[in-house]
C-alpha positions as a Python dict, from the first residue, in 0.01 Angstrom:
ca = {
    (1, 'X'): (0, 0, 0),
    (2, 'X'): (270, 237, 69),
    (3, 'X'): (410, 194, -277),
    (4, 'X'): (61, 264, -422),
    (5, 'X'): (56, 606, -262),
    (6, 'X'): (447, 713, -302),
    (7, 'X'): (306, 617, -698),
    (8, 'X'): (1, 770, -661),
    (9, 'X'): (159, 1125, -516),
    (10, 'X'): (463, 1134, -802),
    (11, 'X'): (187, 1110, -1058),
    (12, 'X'): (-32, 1345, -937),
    (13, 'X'): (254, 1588, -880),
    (14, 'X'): (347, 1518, -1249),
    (15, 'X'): (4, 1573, -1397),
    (16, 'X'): (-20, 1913, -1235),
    (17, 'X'): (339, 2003, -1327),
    (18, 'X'): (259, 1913, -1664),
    (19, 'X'): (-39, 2103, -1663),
    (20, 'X'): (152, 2429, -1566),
    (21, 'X'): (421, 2367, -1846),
    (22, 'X'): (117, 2311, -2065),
    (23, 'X'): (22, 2712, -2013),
    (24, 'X'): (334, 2808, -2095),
    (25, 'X'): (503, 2589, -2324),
    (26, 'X'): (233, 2326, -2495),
    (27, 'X'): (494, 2118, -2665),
    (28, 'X'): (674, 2026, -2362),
    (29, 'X'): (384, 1966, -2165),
    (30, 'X'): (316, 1680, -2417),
    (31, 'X'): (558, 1445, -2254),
    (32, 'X'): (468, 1503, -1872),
    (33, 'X'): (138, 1413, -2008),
    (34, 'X'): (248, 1116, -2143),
    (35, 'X'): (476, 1048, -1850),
    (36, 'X'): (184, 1053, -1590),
    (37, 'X'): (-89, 839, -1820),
    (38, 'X'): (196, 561, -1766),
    (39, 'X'): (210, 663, -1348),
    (40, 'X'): (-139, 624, -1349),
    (41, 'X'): (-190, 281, -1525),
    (42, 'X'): (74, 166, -1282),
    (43, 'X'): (-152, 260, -1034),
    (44, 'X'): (-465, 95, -1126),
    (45, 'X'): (-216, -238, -1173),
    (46, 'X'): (-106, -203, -832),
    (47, 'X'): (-427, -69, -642),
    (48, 'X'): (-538, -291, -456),
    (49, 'X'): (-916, -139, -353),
    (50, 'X'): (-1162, -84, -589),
    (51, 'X'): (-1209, 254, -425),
    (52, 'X'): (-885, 371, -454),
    (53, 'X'): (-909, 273, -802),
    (54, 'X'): (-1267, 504, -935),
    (55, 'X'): (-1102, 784, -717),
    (56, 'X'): (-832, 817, -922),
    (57, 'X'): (-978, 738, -1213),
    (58, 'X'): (-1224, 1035, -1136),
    (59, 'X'): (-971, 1251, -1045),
    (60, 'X'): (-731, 1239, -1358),
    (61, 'X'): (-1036, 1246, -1588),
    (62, 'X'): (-1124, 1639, -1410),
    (63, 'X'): (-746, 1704, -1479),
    (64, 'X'): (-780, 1585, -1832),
    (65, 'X'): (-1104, 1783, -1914),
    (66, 'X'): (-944, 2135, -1731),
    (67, 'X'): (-620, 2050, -1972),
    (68, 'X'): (-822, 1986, -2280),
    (69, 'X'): (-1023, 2291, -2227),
    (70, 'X'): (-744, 2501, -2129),
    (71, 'X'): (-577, 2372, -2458),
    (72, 'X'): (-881, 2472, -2646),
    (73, 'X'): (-932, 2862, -2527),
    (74, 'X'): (-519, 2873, -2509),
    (75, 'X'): (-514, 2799, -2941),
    (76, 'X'): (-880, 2987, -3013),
    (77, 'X'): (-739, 3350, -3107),
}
């Protein structure tokens, strides 16, 4: 369990890091993006409660939607 969090904190911190590069360079942020899709499906291998599991899911999906939109008003001129 304590290897689930340590996980679960490093890809959290990396999906809001990303999402700050994202404002400011959106190339770059590409990668961290990337980068914490792979934290999180470690994750949902390794969680071992089913709660634990929709929580994140729910979580990352609210991160993805504020990215996407962000993305979307950042490239409409």
């Amino acid at each position: 369990m304590m290897i689930v969090t340590y996980i679960a904190s490093v890809g959290f911190i990396l999906i809001i890091v990303g999402y700050i590069i994202q404002m400011i360079f959106p190339k770059m942020a590409f990668i961290l993006f990337l980068l914490s899709w792979i934290v999180l499906s470690l994750i949902y291998c390794l969680a071992p409660h089913m709660e634990l599991l929709i929580g994140l899911a729910a979580v990352h999906s609210v991160f993805v939607a504020v990215g996407m939109a962000v993305r979307l008003f950042h490239y409409i001129p």
